[in-house]
N, C-alpha and C positions, 0 to 999 in steps of 0.2 A: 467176697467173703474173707476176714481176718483168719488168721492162721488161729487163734484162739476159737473159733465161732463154730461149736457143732457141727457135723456135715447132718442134716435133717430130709429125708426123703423126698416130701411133700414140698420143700423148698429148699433152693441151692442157685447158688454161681458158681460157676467152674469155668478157666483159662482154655480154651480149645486147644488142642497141641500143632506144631505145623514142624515141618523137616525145614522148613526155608526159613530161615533165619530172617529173612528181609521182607516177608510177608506181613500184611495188614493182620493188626493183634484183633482177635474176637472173644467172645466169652458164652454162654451155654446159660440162659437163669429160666429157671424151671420155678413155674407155680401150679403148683398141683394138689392148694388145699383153699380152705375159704378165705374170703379177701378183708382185714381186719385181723387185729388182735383181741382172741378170746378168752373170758374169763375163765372160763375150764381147763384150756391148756390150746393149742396151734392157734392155726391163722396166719396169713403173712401180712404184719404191720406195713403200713404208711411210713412209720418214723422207719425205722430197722431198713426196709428193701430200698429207702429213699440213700440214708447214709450209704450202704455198701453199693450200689451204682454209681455214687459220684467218687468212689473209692475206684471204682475200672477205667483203666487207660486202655480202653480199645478203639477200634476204628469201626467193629459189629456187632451189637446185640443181636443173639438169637432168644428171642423170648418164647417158651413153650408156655402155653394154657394147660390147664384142664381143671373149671373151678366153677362151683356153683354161683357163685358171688358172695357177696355179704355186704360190706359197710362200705355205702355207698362212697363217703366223702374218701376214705382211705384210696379205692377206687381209681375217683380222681387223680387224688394226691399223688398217687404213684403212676396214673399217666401221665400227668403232667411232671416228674420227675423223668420219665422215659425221652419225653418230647423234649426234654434240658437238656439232654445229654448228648456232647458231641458226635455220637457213633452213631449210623446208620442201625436202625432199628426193626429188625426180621421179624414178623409175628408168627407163631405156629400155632394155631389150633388142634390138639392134638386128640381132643375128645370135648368136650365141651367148655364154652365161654359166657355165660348166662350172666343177668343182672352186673353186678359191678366188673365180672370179669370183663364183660364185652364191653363195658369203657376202657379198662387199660390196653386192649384189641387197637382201639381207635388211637391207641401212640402208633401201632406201625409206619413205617416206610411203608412197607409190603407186606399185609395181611395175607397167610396161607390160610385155606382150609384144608387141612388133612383128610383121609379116607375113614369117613364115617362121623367126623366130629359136626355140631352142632351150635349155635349161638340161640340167644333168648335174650331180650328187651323186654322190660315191664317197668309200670309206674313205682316210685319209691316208697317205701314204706315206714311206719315207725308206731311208737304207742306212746300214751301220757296217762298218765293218774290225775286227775280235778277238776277245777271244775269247768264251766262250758267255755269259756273264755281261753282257758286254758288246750282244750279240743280246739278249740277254732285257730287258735294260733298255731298249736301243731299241724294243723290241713295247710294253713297259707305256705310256712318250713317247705313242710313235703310237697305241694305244687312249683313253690319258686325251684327247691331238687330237682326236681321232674322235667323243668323247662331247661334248666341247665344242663341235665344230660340229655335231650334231646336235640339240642342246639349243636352239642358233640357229635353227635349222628349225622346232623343236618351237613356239618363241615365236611365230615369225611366221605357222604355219597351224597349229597345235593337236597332237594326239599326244601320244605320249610318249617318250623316247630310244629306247627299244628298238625302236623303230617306225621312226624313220628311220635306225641303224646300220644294220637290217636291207634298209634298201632304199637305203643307201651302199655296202653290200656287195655288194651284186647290181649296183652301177655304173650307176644307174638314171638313162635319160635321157628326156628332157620334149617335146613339143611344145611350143607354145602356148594350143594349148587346154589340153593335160595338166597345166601348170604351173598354170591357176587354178582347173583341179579336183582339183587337188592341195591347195591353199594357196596355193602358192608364190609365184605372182604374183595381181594385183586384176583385170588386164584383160586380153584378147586383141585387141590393136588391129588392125582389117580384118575381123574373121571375118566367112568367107560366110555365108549366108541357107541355111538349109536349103529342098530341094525341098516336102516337101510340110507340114513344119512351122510356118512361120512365119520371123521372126529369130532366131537364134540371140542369148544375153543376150552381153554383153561384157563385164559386170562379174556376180561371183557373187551380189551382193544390189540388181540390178536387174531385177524383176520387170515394168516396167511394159513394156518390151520384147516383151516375146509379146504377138501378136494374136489376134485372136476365132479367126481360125482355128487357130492353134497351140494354144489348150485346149481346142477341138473335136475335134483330132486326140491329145491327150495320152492315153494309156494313162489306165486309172484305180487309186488307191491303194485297195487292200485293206484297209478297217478289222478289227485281229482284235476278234470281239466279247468281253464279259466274258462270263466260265463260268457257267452258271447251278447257283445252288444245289441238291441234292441230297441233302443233309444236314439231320437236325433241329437249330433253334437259329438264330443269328443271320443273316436271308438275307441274301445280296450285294447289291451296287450293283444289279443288272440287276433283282433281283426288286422291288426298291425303287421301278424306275421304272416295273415292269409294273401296281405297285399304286396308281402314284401316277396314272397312268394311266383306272384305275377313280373312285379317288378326282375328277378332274378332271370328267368324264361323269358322275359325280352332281352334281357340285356343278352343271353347266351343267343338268341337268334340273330340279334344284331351285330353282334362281334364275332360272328362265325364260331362260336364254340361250343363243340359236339356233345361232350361230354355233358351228360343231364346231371351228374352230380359234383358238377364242379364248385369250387369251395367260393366263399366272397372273396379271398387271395387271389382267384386264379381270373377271376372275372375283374377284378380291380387291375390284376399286372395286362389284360387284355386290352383294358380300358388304355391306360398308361402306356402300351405299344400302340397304339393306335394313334394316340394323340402324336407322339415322334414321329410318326409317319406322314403328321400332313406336312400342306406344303406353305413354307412361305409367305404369307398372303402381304407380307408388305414389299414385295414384286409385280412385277407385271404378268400375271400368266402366260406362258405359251405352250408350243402345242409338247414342251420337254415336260413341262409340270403339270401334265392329265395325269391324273389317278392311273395306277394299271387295273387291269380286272382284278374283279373281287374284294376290293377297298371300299371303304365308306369311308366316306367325308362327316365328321360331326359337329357342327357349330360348339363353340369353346365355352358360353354359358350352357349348353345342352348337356353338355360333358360336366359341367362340374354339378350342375342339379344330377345327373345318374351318379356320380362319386356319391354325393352329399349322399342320398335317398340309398346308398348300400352301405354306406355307413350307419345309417340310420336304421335298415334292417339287422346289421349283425348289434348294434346294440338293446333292438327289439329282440332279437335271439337268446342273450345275453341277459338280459332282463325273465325272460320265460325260463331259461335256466335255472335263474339262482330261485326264482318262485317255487318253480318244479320241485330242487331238492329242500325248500323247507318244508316243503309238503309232506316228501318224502321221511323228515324228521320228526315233521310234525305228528302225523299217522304212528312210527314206531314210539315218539314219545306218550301218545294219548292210548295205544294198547298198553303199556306197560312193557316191551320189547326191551327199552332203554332208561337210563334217568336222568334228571338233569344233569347231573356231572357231569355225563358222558355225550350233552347233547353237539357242543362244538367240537370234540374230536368228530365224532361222528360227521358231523356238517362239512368238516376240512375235508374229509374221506370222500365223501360225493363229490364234495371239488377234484379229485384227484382222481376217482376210477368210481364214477357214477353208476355204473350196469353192477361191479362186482360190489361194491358197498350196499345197493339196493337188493341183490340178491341175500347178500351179508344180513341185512337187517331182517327180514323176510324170513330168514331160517331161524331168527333168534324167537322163543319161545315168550307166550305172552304174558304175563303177571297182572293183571288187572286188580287183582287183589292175593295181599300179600297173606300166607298164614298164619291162622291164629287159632290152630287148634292145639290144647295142651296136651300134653304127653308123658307128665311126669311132675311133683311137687313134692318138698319136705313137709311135714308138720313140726320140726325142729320149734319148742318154746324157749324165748330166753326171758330175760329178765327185761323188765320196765326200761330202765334207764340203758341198756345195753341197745336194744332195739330200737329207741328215740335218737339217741347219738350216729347207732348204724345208720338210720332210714334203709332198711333194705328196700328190694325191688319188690314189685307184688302187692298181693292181700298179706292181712297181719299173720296169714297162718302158714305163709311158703318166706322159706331162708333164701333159695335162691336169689 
């Protein structure tokens, strides 16, 4: 903001202060009125909040919400100025982000939700005077709108368009929590402690949050297992590993080794001592080169068909694994646990710590369907042409 430029309540930039001189510069821009310039008097322009951010030499936006919405394109226009802008870009929700608010939301780096605040999504709006030609061409406007900020949605938590039209049309509005099991936002800042759970996470890909006793109490995930073969001809994964299975319990009976749960390492390095141990055979035997007790002699294609064939079990292993945890994704993805955003961190995560990831997933609450009950609308009227340029969100009778 220019040194000449009002300081105005409802909108402001301000220089954050720091003792350290050599600290990364930030700045503080607060919107806390409807999104658009109004004929009556507020609003925070497109043009105006566009100018004064590319006026800030900082390395942080901290961007605070609190706005019903209003004009749609303005909306845009000043996310996508946020998204320009060199500096790492903080979102705060500080009380609510509705309709055009919650596209300028989707500039963040790092979408907060603060304690108690709210977002809302709905289809864009607008009006025309004339005649039916002229209606119809306003509809197509307002649906190519529609797709356009749904496509924004889509970017920033995963889906597809038709996915969030359909839940702009239902007018669908967020908690805190609902917005980062949604996508929508990264955190729910404050959230309480569940009673018998544990903490509740605050960001969707912090797992280290829950405690011992939070995956003690987590439900547990269903593995579906593979079908087993019944069919003559090539068996499945399952039958592969029942066999391989056998295979393994010979191989420890023949190579002397005790241990029932020993690894395919440990029965391959056996294998591999054993073959060092024989003798010779391009000598003549005598009575120096008898076996001692408790040696077995293995013919050297014999030995390498049991290599091959445990090789071939730890990749049938191997294979059942990586099936296992898409299962395991698959399931948290088709409750609504997860979204696609989040479906390959997650996948990484079973690669890495399978039991505590699947407990992880397990505790995470199901959304099946997202809500879309309303809570609250303006009857705000404006003018013809003010309304057809805004497109607001909604029916023609809510500003939000």
């Amino acid at each position: 903001m220019t040194a000449n430029t009002p300081a105005r309540d409802w909108f402001k930039i301000q220089a954050r202060a720091s003792d350290d001189a050599e600290a990364p510069a930030s700045a503080d821009v607060y919107i806390y009125d409807e999104i658009g310039d109004r004929w009556y008097g507020g609003g925070v322009g497109a043009r105006s909040m566009a100018q004064q951010l590319d006026e800030l030499d900082v390395d942080t936006i901290y961007l605070h919400l609190n706005s019903p919405g209003g004009a749609a394109w303005d909306g845009i226009t000043i996310m996508n100025s946020l998204r320009r802008h060199r500096a790492r870009v903080e979102v705060i929700v500080d009380g609510l982000a509705a309709s055009a608010a919650s596209v300028i939301a989707m500039a963040g780096d790092h979408i907060v939700m603060n304690r108690g605040s709210q977002m809302m999504i709905h289809d864009a709006s607008g009006g025309a005077w004339g005649n039916a030609e002229l209606m119809e061409e306003t509809a197509s406007i307002l649906h190519k709108l529609s797709d356009s900020i749904a496509d924004v949605y889509a970017a920033r938590a995963g889906e597809d368009r038709a996915h969030w039209r359909a839940l702009m049309r239902a007018e669908s509005w967020y908690t805190a929590e609902e917005a980062v099991t949604a996508g929508l936002a990264d955190e729910w800042a404050d959230a309480p402690a569940a009673a018998a759970a544990g903490p509740v996470p605050t960001a969707r890909f912090d797992p280290t949050v829950f405690s011992a006793v939070a995956r003690a109490n987590a439900p547990r995930v269903e593995i579906p297992e593979l079908p087993v073969s019944t069919e003559p001809g090539t068996p499945n994964r399952k039958d592969e590993a029942v066999a391989y299975s056998d295979l393994q319990a010979g191989l420890r009976e023949r190579l002397g080794v005790t241990d029932a749960d020993a690894s395919d390492e440990t029965l391959l390095a056996a294998l591999d001592e054993t073959l060092a141990e024989q003798p010779d055979t391009t000598t003549t035997p005598t009575a120096s080169t008898t076996l001692p007790e408790g040696t077995v002699a293995i013919d050297a294609t014999v030995l390498a068909e049991l290599q091959d064939n445990a090789r071939q079990g730890a990749e049938a292993r191997a294979e059942q694994d990586r099936t296992r945890r898409d299962g395991i994704v698959a399931t948290a993805l088709h409750e609504g646990r997860i979204t696609a955003a989040s479906r390959d961190a997650w996948r990484a995560h079973l690669d890495k710590d399978e039991e505590g990831a699947s407990v992880l997933l397990a505790s995470l609450a199901k959304n099946t369907a997202a809500p879309v009950a309303e809570i609250g609308h303006s009857d705000t009227v404006t003018s013809a042409d003010d309304a057809l340029y805004g497109a607001m969100y909604g029916s023609t009778e809510k500003e939000a």
